[in-house]
C-alpha positions as a Markdown table, in Angstrom:
| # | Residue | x | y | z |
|---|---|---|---|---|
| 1 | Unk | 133.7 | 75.4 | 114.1 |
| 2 | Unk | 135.2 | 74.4 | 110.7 |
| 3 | Unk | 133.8 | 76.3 | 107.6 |
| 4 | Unk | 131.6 | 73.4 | 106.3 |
| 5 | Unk | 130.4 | 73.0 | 109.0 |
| 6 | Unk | 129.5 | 76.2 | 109.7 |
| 7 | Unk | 128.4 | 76.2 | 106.4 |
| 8 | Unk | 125.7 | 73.4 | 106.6 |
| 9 | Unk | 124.1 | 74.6 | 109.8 |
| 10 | Unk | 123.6 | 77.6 | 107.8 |
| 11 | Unk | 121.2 | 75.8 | 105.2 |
| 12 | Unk | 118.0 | 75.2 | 105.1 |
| 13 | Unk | 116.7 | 72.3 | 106.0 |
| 14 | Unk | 115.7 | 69.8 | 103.3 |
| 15 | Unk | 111.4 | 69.6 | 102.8 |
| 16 | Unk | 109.5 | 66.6 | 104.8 |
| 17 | Unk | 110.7 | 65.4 | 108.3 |
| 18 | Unk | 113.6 | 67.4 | 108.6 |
| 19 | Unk | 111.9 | 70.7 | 109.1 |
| 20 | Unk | 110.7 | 71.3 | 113.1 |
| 21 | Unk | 107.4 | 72.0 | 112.0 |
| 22 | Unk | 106.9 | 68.0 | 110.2 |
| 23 | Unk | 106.2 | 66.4 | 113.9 |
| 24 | Unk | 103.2 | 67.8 | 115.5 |
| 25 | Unk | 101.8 | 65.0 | 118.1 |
| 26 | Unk | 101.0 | 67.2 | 121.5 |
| 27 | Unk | 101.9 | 63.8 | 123.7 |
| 28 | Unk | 105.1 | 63.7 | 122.1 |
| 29 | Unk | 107.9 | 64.9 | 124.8 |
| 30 | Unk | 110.8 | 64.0 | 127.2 |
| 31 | Unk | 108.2 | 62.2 | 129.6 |
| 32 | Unk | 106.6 | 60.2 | 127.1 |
| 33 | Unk | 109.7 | 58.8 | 125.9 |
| 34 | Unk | 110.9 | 57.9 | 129.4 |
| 35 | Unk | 108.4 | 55.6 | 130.4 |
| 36 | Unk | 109.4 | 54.3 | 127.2 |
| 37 | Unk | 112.8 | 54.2 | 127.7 |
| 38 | Unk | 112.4 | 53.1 | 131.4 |
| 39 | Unk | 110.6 | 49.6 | 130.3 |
| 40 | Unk | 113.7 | 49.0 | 127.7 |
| 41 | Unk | 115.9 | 49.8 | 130.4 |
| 42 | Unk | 114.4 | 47.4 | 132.8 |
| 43 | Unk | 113.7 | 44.7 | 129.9 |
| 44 | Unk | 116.8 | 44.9 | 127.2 |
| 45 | Unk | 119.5 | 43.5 | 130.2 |
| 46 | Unk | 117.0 | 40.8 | 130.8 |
| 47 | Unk | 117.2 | 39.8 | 127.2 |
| 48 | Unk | 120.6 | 40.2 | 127.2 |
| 49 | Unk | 121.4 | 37.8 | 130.2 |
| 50 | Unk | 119.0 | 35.3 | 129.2 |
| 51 | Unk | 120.2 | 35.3 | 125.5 |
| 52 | Unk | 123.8 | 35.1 | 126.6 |
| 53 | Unk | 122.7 | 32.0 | 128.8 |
| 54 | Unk | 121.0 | 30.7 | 125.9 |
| 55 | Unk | 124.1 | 30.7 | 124.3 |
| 56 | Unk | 126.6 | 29.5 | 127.2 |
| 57 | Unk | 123.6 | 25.9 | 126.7 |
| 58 | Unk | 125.2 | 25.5 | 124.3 |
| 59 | Unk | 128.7 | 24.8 | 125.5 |
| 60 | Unk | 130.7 | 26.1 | 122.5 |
| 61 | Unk | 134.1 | 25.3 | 124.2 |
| 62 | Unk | 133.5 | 22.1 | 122.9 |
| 63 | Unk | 134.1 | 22.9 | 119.1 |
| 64 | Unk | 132.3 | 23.9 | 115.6 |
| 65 | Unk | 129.5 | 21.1 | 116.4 |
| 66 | Unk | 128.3 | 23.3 | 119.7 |
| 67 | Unk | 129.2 | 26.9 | 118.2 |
| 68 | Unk | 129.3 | 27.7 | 114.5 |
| 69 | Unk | 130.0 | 31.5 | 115.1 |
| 70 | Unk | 132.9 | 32.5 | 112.9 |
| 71 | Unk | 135.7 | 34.7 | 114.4 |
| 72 | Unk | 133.6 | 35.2 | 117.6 |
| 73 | Unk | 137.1 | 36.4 | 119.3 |
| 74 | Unk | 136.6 | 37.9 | 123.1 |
| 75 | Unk | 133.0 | 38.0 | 122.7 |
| 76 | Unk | 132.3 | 34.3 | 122.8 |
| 77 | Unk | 133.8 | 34.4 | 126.1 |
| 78 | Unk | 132.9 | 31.6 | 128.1 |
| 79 | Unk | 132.8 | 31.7 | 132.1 |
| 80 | Unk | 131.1 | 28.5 | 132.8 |
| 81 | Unk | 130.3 | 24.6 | 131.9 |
| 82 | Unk | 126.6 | 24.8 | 131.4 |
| 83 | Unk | 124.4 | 22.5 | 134.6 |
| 84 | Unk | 122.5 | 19.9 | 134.0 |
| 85 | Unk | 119.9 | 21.0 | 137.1 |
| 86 | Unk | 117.3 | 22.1 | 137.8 |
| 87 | Unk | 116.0 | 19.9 | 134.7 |
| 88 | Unk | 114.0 | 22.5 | 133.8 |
| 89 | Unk | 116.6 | 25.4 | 133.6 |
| 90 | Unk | 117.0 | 26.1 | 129.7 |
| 91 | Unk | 112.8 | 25.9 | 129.3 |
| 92 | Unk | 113.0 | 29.3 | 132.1 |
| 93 | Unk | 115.7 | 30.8 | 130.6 |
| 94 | Unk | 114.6 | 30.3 | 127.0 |
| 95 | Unk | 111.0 | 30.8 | 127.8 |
| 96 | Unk | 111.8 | 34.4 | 129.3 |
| 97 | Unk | 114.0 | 35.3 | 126.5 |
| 98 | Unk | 111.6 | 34.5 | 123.4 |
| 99 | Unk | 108.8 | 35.6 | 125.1 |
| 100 | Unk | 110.2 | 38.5 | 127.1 |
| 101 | Unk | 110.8 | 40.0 | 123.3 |
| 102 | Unk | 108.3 | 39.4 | 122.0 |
| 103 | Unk | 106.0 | 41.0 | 124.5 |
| 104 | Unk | 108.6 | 44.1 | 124.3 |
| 105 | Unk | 107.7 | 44.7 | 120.5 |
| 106 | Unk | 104.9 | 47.3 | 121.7 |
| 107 | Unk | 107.2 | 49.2 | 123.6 |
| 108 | Unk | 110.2 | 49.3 | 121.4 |
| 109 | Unk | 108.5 | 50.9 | 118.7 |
| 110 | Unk | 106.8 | 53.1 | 121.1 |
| 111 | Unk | 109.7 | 54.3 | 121.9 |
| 112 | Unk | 111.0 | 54.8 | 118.4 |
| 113 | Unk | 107.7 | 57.0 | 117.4 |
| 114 | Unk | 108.4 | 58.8 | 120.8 |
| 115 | Unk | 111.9 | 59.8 | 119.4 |
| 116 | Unk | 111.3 | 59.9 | 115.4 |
| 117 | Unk | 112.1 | 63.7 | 115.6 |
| 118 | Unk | 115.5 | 63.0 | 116.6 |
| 119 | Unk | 116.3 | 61.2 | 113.6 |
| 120 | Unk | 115.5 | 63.4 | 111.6 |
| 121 | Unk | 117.8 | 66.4 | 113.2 |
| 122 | Unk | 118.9 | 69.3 | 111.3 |
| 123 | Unk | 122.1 | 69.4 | 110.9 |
| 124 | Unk | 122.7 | 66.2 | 111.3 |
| 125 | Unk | 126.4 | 66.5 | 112.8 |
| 126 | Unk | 126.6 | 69.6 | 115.0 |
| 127 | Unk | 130.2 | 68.1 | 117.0 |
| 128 | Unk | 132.1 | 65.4 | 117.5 |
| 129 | Unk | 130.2 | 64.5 | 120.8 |
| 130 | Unk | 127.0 | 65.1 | 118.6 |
| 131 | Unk | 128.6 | 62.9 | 115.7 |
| 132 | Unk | 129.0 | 60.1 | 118.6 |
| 133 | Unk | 125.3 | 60.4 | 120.1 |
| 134 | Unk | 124.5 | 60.2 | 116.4 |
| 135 | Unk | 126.6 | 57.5 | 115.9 |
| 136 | Unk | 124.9 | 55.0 | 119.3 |
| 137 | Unk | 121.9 | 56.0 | 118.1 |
| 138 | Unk | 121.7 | 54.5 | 114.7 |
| 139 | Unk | 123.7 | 51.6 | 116.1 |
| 140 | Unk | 120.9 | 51.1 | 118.9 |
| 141 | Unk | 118.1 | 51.7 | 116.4 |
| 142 | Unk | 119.4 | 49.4 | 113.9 |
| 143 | Unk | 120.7 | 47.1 | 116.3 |
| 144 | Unk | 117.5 | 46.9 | 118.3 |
| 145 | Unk | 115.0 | 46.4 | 115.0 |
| 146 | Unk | 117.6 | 43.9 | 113.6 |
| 147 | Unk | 117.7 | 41.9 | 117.0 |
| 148 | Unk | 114.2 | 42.0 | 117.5 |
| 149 | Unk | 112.8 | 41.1 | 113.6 |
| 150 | Unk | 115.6 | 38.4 | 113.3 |
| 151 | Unk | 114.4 | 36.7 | 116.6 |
| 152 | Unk | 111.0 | 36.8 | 115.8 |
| 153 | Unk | 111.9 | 35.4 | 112.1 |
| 154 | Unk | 113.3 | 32.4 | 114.2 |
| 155 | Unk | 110.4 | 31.7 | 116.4 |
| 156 | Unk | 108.4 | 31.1 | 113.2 |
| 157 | Unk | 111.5 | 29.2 | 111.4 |
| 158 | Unk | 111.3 | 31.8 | 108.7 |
| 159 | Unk | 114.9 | 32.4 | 107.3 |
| 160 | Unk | 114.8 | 35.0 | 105.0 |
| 161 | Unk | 117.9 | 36.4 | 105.5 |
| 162 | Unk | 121.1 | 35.7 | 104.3 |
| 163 | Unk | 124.1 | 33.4 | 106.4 |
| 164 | Unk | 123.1 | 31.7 | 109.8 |
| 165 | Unk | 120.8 | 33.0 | 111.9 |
| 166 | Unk | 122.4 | 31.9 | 115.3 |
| 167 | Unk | 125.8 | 33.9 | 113.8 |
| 168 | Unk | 123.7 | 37.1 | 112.8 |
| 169 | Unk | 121.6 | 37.4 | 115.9 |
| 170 | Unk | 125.0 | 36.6 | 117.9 |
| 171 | Unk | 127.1 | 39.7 | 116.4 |
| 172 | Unk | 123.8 | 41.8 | 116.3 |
| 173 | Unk | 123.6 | 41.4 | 119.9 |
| 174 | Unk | 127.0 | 42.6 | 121.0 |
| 175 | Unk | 126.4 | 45.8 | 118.4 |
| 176 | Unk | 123.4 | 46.4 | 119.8 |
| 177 | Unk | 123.9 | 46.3 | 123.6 |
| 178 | Unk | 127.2 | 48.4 | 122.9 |
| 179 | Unk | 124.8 | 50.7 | 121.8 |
| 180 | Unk | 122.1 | 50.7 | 124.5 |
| 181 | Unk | 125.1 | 51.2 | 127.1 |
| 182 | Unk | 126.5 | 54.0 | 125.5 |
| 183 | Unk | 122.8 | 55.6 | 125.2 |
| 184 | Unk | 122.2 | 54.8 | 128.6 |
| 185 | Unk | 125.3 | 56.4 | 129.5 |
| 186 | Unk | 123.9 | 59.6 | 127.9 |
| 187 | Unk | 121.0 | 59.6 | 129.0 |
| 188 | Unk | 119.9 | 58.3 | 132.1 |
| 189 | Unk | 120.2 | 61.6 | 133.6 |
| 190 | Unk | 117.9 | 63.4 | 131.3 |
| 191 | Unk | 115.5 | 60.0 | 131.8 |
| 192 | Unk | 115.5 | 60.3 | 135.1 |
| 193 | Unk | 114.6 | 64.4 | 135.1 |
| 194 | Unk | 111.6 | 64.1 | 132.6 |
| 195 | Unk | 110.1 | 61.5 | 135.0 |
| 196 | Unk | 110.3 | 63.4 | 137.8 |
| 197 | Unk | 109.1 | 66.3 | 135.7 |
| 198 | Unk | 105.3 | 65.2 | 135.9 |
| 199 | Unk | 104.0 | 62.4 | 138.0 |
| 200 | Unk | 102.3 | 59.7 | 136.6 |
| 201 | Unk | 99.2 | 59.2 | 138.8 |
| 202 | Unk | 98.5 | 62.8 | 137.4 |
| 203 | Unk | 99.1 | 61.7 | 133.7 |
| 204 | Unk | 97.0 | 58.8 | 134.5 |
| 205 | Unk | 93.9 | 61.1 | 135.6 |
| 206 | Unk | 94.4 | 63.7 | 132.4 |
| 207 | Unk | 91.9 | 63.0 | 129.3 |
| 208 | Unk | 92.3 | 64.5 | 125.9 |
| 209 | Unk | 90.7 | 67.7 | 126.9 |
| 210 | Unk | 93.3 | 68.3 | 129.5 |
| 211 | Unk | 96.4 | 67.0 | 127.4 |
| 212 | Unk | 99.1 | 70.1 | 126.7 |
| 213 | Unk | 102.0 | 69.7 | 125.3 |
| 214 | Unk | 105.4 | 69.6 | 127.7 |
| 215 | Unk | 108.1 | 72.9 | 127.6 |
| 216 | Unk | 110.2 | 72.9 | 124.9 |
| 217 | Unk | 113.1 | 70.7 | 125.7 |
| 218 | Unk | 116.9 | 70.5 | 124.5 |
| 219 | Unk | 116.2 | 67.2 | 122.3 |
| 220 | Unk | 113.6 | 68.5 | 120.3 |
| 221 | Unk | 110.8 | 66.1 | 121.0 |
| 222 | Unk | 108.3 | 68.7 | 121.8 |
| 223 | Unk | 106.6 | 70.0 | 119.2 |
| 224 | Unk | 107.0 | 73.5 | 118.0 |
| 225 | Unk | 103.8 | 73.8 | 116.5 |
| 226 | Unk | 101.4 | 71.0 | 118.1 |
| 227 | Unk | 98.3 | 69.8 | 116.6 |
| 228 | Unk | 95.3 | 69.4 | 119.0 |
| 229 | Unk | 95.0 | 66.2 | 120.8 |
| 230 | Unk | 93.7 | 62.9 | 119.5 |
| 231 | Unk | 94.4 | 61.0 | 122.5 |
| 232 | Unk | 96.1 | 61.3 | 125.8 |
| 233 | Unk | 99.5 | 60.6 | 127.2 |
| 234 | Unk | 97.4 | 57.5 | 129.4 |
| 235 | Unk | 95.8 | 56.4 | 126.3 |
| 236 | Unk | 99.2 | 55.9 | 125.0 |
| 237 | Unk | 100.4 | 53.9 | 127.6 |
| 238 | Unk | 97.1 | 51.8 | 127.7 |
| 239 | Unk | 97.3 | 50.9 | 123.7 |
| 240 | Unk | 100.9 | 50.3 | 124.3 |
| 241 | Unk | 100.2 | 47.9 | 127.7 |
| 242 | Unk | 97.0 | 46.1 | 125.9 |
| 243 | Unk | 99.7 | 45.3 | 122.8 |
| 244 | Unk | 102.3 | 43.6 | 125.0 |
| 245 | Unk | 99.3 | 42.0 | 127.5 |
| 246 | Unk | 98.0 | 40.8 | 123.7 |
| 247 | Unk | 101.2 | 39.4 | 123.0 |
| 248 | Unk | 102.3 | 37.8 | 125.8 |
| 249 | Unk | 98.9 | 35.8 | 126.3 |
| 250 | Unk | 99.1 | 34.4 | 122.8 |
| 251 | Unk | 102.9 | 33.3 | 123.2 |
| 252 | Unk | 103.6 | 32.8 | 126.9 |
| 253 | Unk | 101.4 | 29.4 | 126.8 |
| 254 | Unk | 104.5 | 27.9 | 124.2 |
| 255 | Unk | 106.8 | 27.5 | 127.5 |
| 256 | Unk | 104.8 | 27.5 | 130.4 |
| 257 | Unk | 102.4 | 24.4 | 128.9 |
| 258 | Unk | 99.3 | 22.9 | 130.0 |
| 259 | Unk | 96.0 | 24.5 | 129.1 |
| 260 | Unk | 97.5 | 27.8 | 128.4 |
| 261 | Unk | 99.5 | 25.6 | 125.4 |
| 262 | Unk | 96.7 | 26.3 | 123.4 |
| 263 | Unk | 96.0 | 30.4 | 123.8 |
| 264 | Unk | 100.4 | 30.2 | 122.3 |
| 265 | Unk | 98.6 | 31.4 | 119.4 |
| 266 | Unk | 101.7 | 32.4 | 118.0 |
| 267 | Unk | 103.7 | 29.5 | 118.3 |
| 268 | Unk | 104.1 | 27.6 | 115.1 |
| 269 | Unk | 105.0 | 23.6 | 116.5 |
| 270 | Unk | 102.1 | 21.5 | 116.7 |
| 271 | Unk | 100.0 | 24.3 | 119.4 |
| 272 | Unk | 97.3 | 21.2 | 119.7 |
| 273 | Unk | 99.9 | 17.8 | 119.3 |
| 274 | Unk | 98.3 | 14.7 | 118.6 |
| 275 | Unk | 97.0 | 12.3 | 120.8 |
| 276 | Unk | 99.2 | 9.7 | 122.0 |
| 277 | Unk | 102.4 | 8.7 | 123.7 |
| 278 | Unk | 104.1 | 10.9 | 120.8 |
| 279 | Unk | 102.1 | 13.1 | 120.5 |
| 280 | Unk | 104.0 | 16.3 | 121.9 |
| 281 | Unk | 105.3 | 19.2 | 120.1 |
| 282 | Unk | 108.1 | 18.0 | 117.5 |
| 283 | Unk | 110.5 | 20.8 | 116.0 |
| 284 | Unk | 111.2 | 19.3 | 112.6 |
| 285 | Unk | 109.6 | 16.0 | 111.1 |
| 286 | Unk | 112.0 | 13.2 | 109.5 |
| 287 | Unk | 110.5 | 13.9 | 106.1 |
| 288 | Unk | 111.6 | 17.5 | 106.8 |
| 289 | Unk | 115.2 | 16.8 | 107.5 |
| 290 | Unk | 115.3 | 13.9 | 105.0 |
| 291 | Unk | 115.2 | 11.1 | 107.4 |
| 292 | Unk | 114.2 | 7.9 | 105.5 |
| 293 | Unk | 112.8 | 4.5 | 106.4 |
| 294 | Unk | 116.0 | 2.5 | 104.7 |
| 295 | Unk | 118.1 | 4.7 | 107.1 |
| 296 | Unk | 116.5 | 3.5 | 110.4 |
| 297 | Unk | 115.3 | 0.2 | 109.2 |
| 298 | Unk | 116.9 | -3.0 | 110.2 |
| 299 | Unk | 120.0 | -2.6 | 108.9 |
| 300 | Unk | 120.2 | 0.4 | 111.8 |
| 301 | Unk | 123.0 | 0.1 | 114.3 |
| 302 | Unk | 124.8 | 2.1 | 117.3 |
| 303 | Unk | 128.1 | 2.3 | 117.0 |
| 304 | Unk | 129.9 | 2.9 | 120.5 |
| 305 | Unk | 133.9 | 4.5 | 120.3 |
| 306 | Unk | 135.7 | 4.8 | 123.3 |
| 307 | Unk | 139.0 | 3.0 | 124.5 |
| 308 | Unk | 138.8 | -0.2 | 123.4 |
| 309 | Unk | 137.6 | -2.0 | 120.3 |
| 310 | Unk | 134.3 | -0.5 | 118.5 |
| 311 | Unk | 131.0 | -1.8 | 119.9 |
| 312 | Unk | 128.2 | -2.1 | 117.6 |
| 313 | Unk | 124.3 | -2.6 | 119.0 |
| 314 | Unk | 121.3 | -3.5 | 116.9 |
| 315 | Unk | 118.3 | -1.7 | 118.6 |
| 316 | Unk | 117.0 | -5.0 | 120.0 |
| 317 | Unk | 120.3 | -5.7 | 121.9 |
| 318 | Unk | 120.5 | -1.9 | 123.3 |
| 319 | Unk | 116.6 | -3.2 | 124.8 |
| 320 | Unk | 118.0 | -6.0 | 126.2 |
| 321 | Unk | 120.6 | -4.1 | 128.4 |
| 322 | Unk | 119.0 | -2.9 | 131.7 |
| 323 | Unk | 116.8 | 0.4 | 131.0 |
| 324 | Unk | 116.4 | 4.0 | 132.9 |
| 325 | Unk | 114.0 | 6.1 | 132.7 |
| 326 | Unk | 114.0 | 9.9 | 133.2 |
| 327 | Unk | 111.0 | 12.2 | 133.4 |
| 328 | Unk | 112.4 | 15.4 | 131.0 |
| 329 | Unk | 111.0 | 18.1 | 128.8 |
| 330 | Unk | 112.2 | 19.1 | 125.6 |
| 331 | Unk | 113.0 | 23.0 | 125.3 |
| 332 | Unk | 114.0 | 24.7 | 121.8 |
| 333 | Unk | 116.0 | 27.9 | 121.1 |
| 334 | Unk | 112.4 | 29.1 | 119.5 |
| 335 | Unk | 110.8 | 29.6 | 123.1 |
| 336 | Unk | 108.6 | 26.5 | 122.9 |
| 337 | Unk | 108.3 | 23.8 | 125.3 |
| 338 | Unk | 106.9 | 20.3 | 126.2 |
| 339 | Unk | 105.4 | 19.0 | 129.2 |
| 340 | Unk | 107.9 | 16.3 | 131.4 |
| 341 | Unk | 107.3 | 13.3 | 129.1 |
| 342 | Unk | 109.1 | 9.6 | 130.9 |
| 343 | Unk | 111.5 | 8.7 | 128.4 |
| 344 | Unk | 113.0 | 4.9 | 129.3 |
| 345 | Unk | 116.3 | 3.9 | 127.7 |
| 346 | Unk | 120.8 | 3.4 | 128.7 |
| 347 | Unk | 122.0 | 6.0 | 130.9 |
| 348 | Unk | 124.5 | 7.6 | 129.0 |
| 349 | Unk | 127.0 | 7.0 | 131.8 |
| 350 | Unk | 126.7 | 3.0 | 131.8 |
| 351 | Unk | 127.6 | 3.3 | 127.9 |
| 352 | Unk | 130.3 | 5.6 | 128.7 |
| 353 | Unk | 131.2 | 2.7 | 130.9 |
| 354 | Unk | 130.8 | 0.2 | 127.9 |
| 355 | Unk | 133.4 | 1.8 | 126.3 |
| 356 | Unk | 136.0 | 2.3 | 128.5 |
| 357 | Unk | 135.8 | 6.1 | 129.6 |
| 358 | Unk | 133.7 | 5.7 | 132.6 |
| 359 | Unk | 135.4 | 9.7 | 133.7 |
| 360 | Unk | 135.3 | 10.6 | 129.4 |
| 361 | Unk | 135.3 | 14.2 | 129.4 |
| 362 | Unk | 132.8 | 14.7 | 126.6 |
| 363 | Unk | 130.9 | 12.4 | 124.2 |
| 364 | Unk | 130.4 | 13.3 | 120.0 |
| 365 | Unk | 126.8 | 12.4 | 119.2 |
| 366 | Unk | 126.7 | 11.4 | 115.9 |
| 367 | Unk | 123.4 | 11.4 | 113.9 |
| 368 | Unk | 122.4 | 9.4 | 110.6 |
| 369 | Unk | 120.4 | 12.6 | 109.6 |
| 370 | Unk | 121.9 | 13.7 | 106.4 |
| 371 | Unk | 124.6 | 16.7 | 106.9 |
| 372 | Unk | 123.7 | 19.6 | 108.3 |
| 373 | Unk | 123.9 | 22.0 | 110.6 |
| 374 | Unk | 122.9 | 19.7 | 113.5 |
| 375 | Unk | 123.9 | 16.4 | 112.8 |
| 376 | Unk | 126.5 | 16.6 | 115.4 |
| 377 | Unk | 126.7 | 17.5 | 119.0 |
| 378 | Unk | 129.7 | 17.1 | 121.7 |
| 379 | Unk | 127.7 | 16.8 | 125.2 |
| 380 | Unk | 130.7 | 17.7 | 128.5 |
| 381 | Unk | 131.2 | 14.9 | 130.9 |
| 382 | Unk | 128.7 | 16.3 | 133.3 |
| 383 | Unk | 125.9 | 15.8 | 131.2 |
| 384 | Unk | 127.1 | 12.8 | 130.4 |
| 385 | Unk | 127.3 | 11.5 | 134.0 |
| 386 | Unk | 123.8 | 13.1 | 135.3 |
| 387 | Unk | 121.7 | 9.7 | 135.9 |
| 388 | Unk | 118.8 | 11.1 | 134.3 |
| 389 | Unk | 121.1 | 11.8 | 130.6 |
| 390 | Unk | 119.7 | 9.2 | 128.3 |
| 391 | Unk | 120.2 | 6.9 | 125.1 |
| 392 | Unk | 116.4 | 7.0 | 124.8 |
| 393 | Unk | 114.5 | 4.4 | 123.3 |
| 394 | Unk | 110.9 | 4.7 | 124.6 |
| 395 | Unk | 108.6 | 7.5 | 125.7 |
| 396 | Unk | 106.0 | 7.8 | 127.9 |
| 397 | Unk | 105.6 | 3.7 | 127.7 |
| 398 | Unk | 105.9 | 3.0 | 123.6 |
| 399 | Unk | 108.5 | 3.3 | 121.3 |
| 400 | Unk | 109.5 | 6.3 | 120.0 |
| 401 | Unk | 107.9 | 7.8 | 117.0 |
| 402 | Unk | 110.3 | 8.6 | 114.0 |
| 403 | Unk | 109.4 | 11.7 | 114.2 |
| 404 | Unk | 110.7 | 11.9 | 117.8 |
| 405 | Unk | 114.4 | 10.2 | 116.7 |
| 406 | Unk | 113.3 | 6.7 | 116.2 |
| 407 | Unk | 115.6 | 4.5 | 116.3 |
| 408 | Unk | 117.4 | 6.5 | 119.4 |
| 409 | Unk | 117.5 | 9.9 | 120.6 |
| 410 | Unk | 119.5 | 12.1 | 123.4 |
| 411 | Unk | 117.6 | 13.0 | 126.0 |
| 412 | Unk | 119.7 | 15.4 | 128.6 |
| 413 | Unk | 118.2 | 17.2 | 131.5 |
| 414 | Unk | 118.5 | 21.2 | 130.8 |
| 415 | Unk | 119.9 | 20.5 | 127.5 |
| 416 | Unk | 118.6 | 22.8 | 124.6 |
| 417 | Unk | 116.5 | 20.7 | 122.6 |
| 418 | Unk | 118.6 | 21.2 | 119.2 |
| 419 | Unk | 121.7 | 18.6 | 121.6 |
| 420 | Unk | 119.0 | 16.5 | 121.9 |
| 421 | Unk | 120.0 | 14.7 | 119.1 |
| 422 | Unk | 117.7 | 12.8 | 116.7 |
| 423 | Unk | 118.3 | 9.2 | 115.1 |
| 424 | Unk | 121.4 | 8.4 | 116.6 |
| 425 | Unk | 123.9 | 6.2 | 115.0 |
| 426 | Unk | 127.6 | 6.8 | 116.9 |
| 427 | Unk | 128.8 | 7.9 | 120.1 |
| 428 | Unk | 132.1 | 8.4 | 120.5 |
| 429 | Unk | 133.4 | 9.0 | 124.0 |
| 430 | Unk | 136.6 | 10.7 | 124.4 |
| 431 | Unk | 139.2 | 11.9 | 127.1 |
């Protein structure tokens, strides 16, 4: 042991948290923070996969329209083109995800009052396999409350933070789950000792009066000089269960739909939609995007790239040409979903067709919505070739509303609802 070091383990303690005696809860211990730790360990790779799916919707192969993410390297790997069935695919995936973390919020910080102590440790570097533990564990702390607070942000479009949200919550994911492996690697052993170390049907049956605090343990969780009891270890658990029951009956209904639509009390698109063939939940308005009349007016037209010579469509020609129709829902990055609505208009493949690449191997869908970050879109010639992939120009009998991409809209099975694209005015198909 080097002289400093030696050096600082030999003073004392600074005044607050860092002195032993600072954390005094009785239910604080090993156990505790296992059932903790065994949820997150059960929920955190579901989160993961699902959020890594989320991402491969996306198809960022297919260039800076699909995937912004600067200098992503080996971790916007890429294993597969994403399907286009079942049609309801991204609406599971997404709808786990979102609500999945939000319903984890409970537990999370649960589990970071359970281990407050260790934050706090005196010294704070004891080794270099200390310094390393150190290390994972402020990257899985920070990693964690940034990955949670900046997905939550999102869910209620509120973008305080600096830079893209889709390119912070990306790199924040890979720090964080580099983390959580690392801690996991530490520590499942010890995990799986405290929970063996008192069973939980006994925990279950113990009151206040019974509540003792657990031996002293090598992590210094357990108090050294407890206070009495407030509560019990199983009236921990229950506040923690009733928060994350709470939570996931006032969000769930955002993805699953129907009646429970309107208990998604946390949802902030349109929980009770008007009435009407339009009216279904609508991510952002034309007014909020800057969509204008003059821009979808009569003077609107499709323009259609491919092999030959330009094609150019007013919206009453595109009618005239024999219409599809595709029963679809609409599912958004935010966890929300709609019902299948019957969208009528050209299967994408026939205008593939119209323009000479009847086997194009992806299709740039152009928008009239003033730049930003989503006025383009590539879709991959599977998606353009599934039957039920639409030019759509009605829903659910009537015309569509501006707000729902009024002149023309995408429409793709499994498709997150951002490709989707709004107000169409090009589509070029390419080789």
């Amino acid at each position: 042991m080097s002289a400093a070091r030696r050096g600082l383990g030999r003073l004392p303690a600074p005044p607050g948290p860092f002195r032993s005696g600072f954390w005094r809860s009785p239910i604080r211990g090993p156990w505790l923070t296992s059932v903790f730790g065994l949820v997150l360990l059960a929920g955190i790779p579901v989160l993961f996969v699902t959020g890594a799916l989320s991402y491969a919707a996306y198809n960022p192969d297919l260039g800076v329209f699909n995937d912004q993410t600067p200098d992503k390297g080996l971790l916007g790997f890429y294993l597969f083109d994403w399907p286009t069935r079942p049609t309801w695919l991204y609406r599971l995936t997404q709808g786990v995800h979102v609500t999945l973390g939000v319903v984890l919020v409970p537990v999370l910080l649960a589990k970071l009052w359970s281990v407050i102590p260790k934050l706090f440790e005196w010294p704070p570097v004891r080794s270099p396999a200390h310094a390393l533990e150190r290390l994972s564990l402020l990257m899985l702390v920070g990693g964690a409350v940034f990955e949670f607070v900046t997905g939550i942000l999102n869910i209620q479009l509120h973008y305080v933070f600096p830079g893209s949200f889709y390119t912070l919550h990306f790199y924040g994911a890979w720090v964080f789950i580099a983390a959580f492996v690392i801690h996991v690697a530490l520590k499942l052993g010890r995990l799986v000792r405290a929970l063996r170390s008192r069973p939980l049907w006994r925990e279950l049956r113990t009151g206040v009066a019974g509540t003792r605090p657990e031996p002293p343990d090598q992590d210094g969780l357990v108090a050294v000089d407890p206070a009495p009891p407030t509560i019990a270890r199983r009236g921990a658990l229950a506040l923690v269960g009733a928060g994350s029951l709470a939570l996931l009956v006032v969000t769930a209904g955002q993805s699953i739909g129907g009646r429970l639509r309107s208990t998604a009390l946390l949802a902030p698109h349109n929980r009770a939609p008007a009435n009407g063939p339009n009216g279904f939940q609508v991510n952002k308005t034309a007014a909020a995007v800057g969509i204008t009349a003059a821009m979808v007016g009569p003077d609107w037209r499709l323009e259609l790239h491919g092999a030959g010579p330009v094609r150019v469509f007013t919206r009453e020609q595109l009618l005239a040409l024999p219409q599809r129709s595709a029963r679809l829902p609409i599912a958004c990055v935010e966890g929300w979903s709609t019902e299948d609505q019957s969208w009528s208009g050209l299967r994408l493949a026939d205008l593939a067709a119209m323009a000479g690449l009847p086997d194009a191997a992806d299709v740039l869908v152009e928008s009239v919505q003033p730049p930003g970050p989503y006025t383009s879109v590539v879709l991959r010639g599977n998606q353009i070739r599934d039957p039920l992939s639409l030019l759509a120009l009605h829903v659910n009998g009537v015309g569509l509303s501006l707000d729902h991409g009024y002149p023309a809209r995408i429409i793709v099975p499994a498709n997150p609802g951002v490709n989707n694209t709004k107000w169409v005015g090009r589509l070029t198909f390419r080789t």
